[in-house]
C-alpha positions in Angstrom: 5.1 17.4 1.6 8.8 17.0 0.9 10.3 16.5 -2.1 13.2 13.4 -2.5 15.2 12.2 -5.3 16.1 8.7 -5.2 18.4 6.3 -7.8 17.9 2.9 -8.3 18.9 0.2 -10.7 17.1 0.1 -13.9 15.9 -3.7 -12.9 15.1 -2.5 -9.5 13.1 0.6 -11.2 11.3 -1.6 -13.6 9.9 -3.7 -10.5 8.8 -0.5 -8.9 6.3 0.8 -11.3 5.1 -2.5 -12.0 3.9 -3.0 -8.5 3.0 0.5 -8.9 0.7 -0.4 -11.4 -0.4 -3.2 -10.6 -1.4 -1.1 -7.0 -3.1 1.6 -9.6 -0.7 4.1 -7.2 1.4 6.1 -9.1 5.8 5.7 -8.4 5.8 8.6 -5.8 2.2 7.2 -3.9 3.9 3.4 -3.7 7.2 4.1 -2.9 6.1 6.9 0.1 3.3 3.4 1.0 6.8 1.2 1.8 8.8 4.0 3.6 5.7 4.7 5.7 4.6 0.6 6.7 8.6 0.5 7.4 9.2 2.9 9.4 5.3 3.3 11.5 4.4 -0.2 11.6 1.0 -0.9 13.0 1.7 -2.9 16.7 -0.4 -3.9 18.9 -0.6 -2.2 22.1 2.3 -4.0 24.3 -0.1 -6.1 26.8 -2.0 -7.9 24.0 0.0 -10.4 24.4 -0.8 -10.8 28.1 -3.9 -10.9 27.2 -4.6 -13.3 24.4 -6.2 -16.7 25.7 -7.4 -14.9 28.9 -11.0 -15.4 28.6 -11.9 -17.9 31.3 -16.0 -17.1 31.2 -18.4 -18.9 28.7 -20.1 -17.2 25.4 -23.7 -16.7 26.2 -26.2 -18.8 23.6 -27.3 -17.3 21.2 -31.2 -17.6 19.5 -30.8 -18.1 15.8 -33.3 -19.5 13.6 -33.2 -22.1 11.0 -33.9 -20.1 8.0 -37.3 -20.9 6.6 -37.6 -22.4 2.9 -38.5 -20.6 -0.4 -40.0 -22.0 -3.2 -38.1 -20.7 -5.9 -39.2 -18.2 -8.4 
């Protein structure tokens, strides 16, 4: 794994290892988090879209039992 040095404002630096801590990640663990959701965002595969509110078929029943009472203990 690489190796970076980075500068930023003491204010900006404080905020850092707050949410660093607050995470319970250390600096180096949160920071490299951010650059990675930024730069490999999770997407959904392109048709989803084409896809959502397709269904045109009905959900089949299903058998579920009233729970039965218990006295309590």
């Amino acid at each position: 794994m690489a190796q970076v040095t980075i500068y930023l404002p003491d204010d900006v630096e404080k905020q850092v290892k707050t949410a660093a801590r607050r995470a319970r990640q250390s600096v180096s663990a949160y920071i490299a988090g951010l650059a990675t959701r930024r730069l490999r965002p999770t997407r959904l595969p392109a048709r989803f879209a084409d896809l959502y509110g397709s269904w045109e078929g009905e959900f089949p029943e299903v058998d579920d039992p009233v729970p039965e009472e218990r006295d309590p203990l």
